[in-house]
N, C-alpha and C positions, 0 to 999 in steps of 0.2 A: 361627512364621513368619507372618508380614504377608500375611493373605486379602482382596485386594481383593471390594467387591462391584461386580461390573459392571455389575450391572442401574441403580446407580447413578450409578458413579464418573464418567463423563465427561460428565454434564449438571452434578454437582458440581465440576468442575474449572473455575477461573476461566480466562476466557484469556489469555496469556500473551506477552508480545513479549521479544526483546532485538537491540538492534543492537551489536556489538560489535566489534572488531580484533584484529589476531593482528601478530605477530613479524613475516610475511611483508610484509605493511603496511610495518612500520617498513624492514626492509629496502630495501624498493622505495625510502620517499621519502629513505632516508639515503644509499642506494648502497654500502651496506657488505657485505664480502663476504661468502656463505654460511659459506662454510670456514672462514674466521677467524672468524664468529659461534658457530660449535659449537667449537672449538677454541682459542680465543683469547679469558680471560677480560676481558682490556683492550676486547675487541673487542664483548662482551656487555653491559659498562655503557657501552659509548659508543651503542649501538643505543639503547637505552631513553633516557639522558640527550638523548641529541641529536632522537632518532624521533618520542618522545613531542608534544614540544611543537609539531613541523611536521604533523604530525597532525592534532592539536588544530586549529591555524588551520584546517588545509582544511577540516575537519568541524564544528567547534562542538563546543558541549558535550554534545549527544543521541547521540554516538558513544563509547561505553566504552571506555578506552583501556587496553591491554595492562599488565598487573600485571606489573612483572619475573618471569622466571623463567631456571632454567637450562636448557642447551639442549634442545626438546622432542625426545626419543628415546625412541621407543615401543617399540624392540629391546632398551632395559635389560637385561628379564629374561634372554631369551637372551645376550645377552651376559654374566652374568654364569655361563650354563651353558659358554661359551667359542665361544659364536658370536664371529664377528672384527666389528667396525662398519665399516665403508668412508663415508669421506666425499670424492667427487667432487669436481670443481670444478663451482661454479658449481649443484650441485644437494643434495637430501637426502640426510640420510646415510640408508647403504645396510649389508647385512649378508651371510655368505658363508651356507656349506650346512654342518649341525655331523652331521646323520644320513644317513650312505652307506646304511642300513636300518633297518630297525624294530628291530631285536634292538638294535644298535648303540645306536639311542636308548635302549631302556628301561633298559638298563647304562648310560647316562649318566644318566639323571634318577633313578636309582637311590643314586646316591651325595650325600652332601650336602654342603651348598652355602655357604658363609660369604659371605655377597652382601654381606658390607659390605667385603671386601678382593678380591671377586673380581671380574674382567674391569676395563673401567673407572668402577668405582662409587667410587672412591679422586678419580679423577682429577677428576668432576661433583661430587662432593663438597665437593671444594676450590674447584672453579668455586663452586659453590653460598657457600660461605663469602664469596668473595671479593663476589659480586652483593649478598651480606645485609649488610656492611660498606658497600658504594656507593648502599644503599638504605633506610639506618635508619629505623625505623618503619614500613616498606612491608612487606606481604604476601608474601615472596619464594617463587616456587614451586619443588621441585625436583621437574623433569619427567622423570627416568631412568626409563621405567617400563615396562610392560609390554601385552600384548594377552589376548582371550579364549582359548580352550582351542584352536577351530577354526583362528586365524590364527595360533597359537604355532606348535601342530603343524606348517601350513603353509611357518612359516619357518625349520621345522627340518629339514623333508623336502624341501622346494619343489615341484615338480612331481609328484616320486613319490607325494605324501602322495594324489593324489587318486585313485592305483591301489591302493592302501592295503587301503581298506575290501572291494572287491571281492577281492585277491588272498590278503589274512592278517585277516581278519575280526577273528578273536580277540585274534591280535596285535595291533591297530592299538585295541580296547577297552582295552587294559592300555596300551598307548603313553598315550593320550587320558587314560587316569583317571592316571595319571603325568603327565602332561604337567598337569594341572588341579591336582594338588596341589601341585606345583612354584611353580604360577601365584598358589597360595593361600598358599604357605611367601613367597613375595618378595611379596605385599602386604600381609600378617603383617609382614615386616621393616619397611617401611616405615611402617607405620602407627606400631609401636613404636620402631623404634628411631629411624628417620629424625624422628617428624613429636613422636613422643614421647607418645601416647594409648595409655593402656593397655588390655586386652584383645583377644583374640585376633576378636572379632566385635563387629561397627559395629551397636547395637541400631536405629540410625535406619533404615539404608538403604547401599545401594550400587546403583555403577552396572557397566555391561557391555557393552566397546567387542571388536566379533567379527565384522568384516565378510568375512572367509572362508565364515562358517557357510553364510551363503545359495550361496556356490557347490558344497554337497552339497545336492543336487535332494531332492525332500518326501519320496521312499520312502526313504532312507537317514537322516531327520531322529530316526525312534523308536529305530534303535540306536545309532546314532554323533554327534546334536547332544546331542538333548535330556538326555539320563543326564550331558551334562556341563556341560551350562549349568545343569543342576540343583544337579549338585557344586560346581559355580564360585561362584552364589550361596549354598549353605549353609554352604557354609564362611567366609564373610565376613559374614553379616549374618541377620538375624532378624527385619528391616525392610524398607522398600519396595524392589520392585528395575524396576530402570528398564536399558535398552538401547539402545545404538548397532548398528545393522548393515544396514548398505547392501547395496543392489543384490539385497531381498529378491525373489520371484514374488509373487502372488495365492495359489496354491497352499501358501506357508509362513506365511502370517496366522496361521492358525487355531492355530501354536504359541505363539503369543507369550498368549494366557490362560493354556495349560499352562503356563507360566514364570509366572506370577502378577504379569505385570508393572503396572508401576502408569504406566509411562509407555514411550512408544517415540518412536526417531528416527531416523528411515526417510534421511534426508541425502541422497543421491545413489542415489537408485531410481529409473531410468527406466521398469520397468516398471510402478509404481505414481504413483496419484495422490489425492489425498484422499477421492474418492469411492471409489475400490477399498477405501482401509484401513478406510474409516467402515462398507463394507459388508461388511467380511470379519474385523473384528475390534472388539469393545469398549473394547480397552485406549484408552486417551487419548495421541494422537502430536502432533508439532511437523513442523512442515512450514515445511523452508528454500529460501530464495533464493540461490545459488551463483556466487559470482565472477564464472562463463564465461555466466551467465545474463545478465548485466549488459550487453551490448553489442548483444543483439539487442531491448532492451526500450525503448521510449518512458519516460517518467515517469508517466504517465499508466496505462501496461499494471505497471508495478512496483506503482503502489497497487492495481489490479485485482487482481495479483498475492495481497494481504494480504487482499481485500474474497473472493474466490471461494476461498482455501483456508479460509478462516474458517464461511463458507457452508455449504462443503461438509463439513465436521465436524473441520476442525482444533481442536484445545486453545491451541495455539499457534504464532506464526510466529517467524521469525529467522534474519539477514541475519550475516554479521563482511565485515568492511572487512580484505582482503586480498591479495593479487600480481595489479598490472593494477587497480586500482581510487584508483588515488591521481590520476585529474585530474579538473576542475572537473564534467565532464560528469557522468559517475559519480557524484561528490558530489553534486550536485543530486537524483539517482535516488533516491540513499539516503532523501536527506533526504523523498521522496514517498512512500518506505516508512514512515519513521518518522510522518509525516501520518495515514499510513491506519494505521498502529499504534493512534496513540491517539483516533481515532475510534471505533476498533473496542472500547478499549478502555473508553472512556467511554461507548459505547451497552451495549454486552455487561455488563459490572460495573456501571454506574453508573446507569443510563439503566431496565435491564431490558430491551434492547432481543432481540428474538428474533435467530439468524441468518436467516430468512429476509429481517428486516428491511436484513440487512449483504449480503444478496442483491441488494436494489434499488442498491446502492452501482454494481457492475459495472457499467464502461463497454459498450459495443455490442461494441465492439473486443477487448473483455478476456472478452467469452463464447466470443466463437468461438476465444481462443487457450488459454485455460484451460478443458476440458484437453485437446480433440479435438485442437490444432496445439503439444501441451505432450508432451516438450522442445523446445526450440527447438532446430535444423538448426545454426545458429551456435555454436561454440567456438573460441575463442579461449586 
């Protein structure tokens, strides 16, 4: 296993930017429907052929523009245990309830599982074929995929799961370490059979998308997170492991060493802000700028934005161009993000400039909002 040292790691970590786009984007500026995006593979090469390029104009070329893929469904795994998908009008697809109880579950994840004929892994499948034919030579992604151990469970029990741990202790240990192998059996699939890479472990690294964990509060993290985020990462990899999980406290920092992580992405944590994780943790985090953030910000408080997370001990910052973000105004924002990107990034790597020195950057206006008046009140 990959021992970070911490006493070094994150003065060794260069810093890091990306501005990038999503699906959501393309949607917005094509006006094409969700439903038929996830269902209709006519409807998924028309997004990208057509999305791409009106994109592009608005943005420039400093904007990474969405790699085809098939439609993003983070419920895969379940679904191929026989969760149902639901796709709305007009919004993300959605999923039902597959555990009336705990017992109930562990007899289901007990049995196995042929994930390449079961639920609709057939169906993205062929979507998938269909996107890799409309996009020769291109990267094509297939996105069927799955979540960490805390968010499975969660959308396998839904609500119940969180009486769970208190009411059948035991039971809901054996659910959880079932529920984590399950989650390692279907990325084993995919790695092999889908993407075609042999071996059952990634020596490089993986990563660990689990934003439920945070909502089991820090006295329940030693029996019921942590024994699975441990099994979630040994069983896939032998290399660095890095995490997604939002809407952590101050109070659950201090697990993310225990996990050996080598990198974190804190996303949409309003109780944190860069100085809490800089002083409550070593691991090296990315610290984002979020769509609904965009409308309360000047241009000027966006690059403040990049100069006071950097300051304040980010690794790295990053923005994507997504739902609500496709007019002029907004564009302009971006583009004052991507300014202070590579400011930051030619003093920081190139320059040898200190952060304190990416401190003198901060407008007047961008200390007092970062981070004493940070989130902003506005959502949109």
């Amino acid at each position: 296993m990959h021992k970070p040292d911490y006493s070094t790691l994150r003065q060794d970590s260069k810093f890091s930017w990306s501005v990038s786009s999503s699906y959501l984007a393309l949607l917005e500026i094509t006006g094409i429907n969700i439903k038929e995006m996830f269902l209709n593979p006519s409807a998924g090469i028309e997004l990208y052929r057509k999305g791409r390029p009106l994109l592009q104009e608005r943005y420039g070329p400093d904007v990474g523009l969405p790699s085809p893929i098939s439609p993003p469904i983070s419920y895969g795994h379940i679904n191929t245990l026989g969760v149902e998908l639901l796709f709305p009008e007009g919004g993300e697809v959605n999923h039902g309830t597959l555990c009336a109880t705990l017992q109930e579950g562990i007899e289901i994840l007990r049995r196995p599982v042929d994930f390449a004929n079961a639920g609709m892994t057939p169906f993205f499948l062929e979507y998938w074929r269909k996107m890799k034919e409309a996009f020769p030579g291109e990267n094509v992604g297939f996105a069927f995929k799955g979540e960490g151990p805390l968010t499975t469970a969660y959308t396998l029990r839904r609500d119940e799961f969180f009486y769970d741990p208190y009411d059948k202790p035991e039971l809901t240990k054996e659910f959880l370490r079932l529920v984590t192998d399950s989650i390692i059996q279907f990325n084993r699939f995919l790695r092999n059979k889908i993407h075609g890479v042999p071996g059952e472990i990634d020596p490089d690294g993986t990563g660990l998308a689990d934003d439920v964990a945070s909502m089991l509060g820090p006295d329940l993290w030693p029996e019921f997170v942590m024994p699975y985020l441990e099994q979630y990462f040994r069983g896939l990899t032998t290399g660095k492991r890095s995490a997604h999980i939002e809407d952590l406290r101050p109070e659950q920092l201090r697990f993310l060493e225990q996990l050996q992580l080598t990198r974190y992405d804190p996303s949409v944590s309003p109780k944190l802000n860069p100085k809490i994780i800089r002083d409550k943790t070593r691991v090296p985090f990315l610290w984002r700028l979020c769509n609904f953030h965009y409308p309360s910000l000047t241009a000027q408080e966006t690059a403040d934005f990049v100069f006071q997370a950097t300051a304040d001990g980010a690794s790295g910052v990053f923005t994507s161009v997504c739902h609500g973000m496709c007019d002029e105004a907004t564009a302009k924002k971006v583009h004052s993000f991507i300014a202070a990107c590579k400011t930051v990034d030619k003093m920081l790597n190139k320059e040898g400039a200190s952060r304190e020195d990416i401190r003198e950057l901060v407008s007047t206006a961008g200390r007092k909002k970062f981070w004493d008046n940070w989130p902003t009140k506005t959502v949109h």
